[in-house]
N, C-alpha and C positions, 0 to 999 in steps of 0.2 A: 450296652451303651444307651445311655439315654435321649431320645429324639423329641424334636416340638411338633407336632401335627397340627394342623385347621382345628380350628372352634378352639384352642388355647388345650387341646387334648396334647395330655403326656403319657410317650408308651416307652418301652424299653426294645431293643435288639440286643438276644443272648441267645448262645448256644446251644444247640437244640439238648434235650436231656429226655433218654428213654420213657422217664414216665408222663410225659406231654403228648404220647403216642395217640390215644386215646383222644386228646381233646383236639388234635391232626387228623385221625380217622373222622370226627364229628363231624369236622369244615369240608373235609372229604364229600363224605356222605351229602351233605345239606349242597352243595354244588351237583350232583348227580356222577361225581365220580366214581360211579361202579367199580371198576376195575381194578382200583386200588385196594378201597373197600372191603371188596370179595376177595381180595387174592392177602388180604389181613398181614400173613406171614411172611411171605415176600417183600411187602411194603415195608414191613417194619426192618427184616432183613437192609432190604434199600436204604432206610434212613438211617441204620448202623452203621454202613459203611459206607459213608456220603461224607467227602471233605467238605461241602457246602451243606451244612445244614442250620438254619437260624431260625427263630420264632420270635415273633412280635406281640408282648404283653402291655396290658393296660396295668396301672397301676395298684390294681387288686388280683394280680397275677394270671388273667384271664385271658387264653391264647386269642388273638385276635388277626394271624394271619401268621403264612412263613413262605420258605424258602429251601429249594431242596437241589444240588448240585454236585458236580464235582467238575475240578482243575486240576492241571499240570504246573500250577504256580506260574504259567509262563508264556504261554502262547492263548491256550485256550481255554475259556469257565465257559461251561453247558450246563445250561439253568433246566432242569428237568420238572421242577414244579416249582410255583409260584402262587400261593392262593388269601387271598383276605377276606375273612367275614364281611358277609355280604352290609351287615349292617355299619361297620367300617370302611368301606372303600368311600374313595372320595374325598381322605382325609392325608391322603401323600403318605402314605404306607407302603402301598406297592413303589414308589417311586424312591424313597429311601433304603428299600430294604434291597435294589437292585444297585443302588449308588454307595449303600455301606458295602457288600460284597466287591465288588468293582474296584473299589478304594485300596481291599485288600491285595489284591492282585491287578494291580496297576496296567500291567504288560501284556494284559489277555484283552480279548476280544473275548465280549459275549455271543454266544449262542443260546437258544431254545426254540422253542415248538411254540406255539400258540394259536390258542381258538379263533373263530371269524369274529366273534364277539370279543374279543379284546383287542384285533388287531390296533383300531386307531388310537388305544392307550399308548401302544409301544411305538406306533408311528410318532406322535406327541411327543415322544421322548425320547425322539431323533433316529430311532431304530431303523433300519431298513429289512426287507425284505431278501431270502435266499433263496435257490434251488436247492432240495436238500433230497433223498430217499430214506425210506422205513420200511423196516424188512421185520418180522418177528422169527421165530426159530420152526413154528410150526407152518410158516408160509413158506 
């Protein structure tokens, strides 16, 4: 789908496709998302089997941010990453790529996790705040 952003910038929102993995781990990496990063075959695991998964291209096909989830079509979409090159933010990316997903699954309610440093994007965008727990398997 093609979107209009700030500064007369045109990018697309498409389906995420395996071999875009790579330029995913990059934005990874360049944010200091270690975890992802390092654990490489899990992650990419993760995005195989992720009914939310979407990438944002510039018009020379150049990933410039995405989206990574999954939902029940119905109640609930839990946004488990969200991220745009740093050199794009600012440009309503994050904010449509939250409102095309949303769009699709009308009936849900979003969730996700989010850093201190993003908080007041998503407050901004009407978000509220939850109680929530996080457990890992080795805790």
């Amino acid at each position: 789908m093609k979107i209009g952003l700030k500064e007369d910038i045109v990018a697309f929102i498409q389906p995420y496709e395996n071999n875009e993995f790579n330029d995913i781990q990059r934005l990874n990496k360049e944010e200091g998302w270690t975890n992802l990063v390092e654990n490489a075959k899990n992650t990419k695991v993760a995005w195989e089997n992720s009914n939310v998964a979407y990438v944002v291209k510039n018009e020379n096909g150049k990933v410039m941010g995405y989206i990574r989830g999954y939902t029940d079509t119905c109640v609930s979409l839990f946004i488990c990453e969200m991220l745009i090159n740093k050199r794009y933010r600012g440009l309503g990316i994050g904010k449509q790529l939250l409102q095309y997903v949303h769009d699709k699954y009308p009936n849900t309610r979003i969730e996700m996790l989010a850093t201190s440093t993003s908080r007041t994007f998503y407050e901004n965008l009407g978000y509220r705040t939850f109680y929530g727990f996080r457990k890992s398997h080795k805790e």
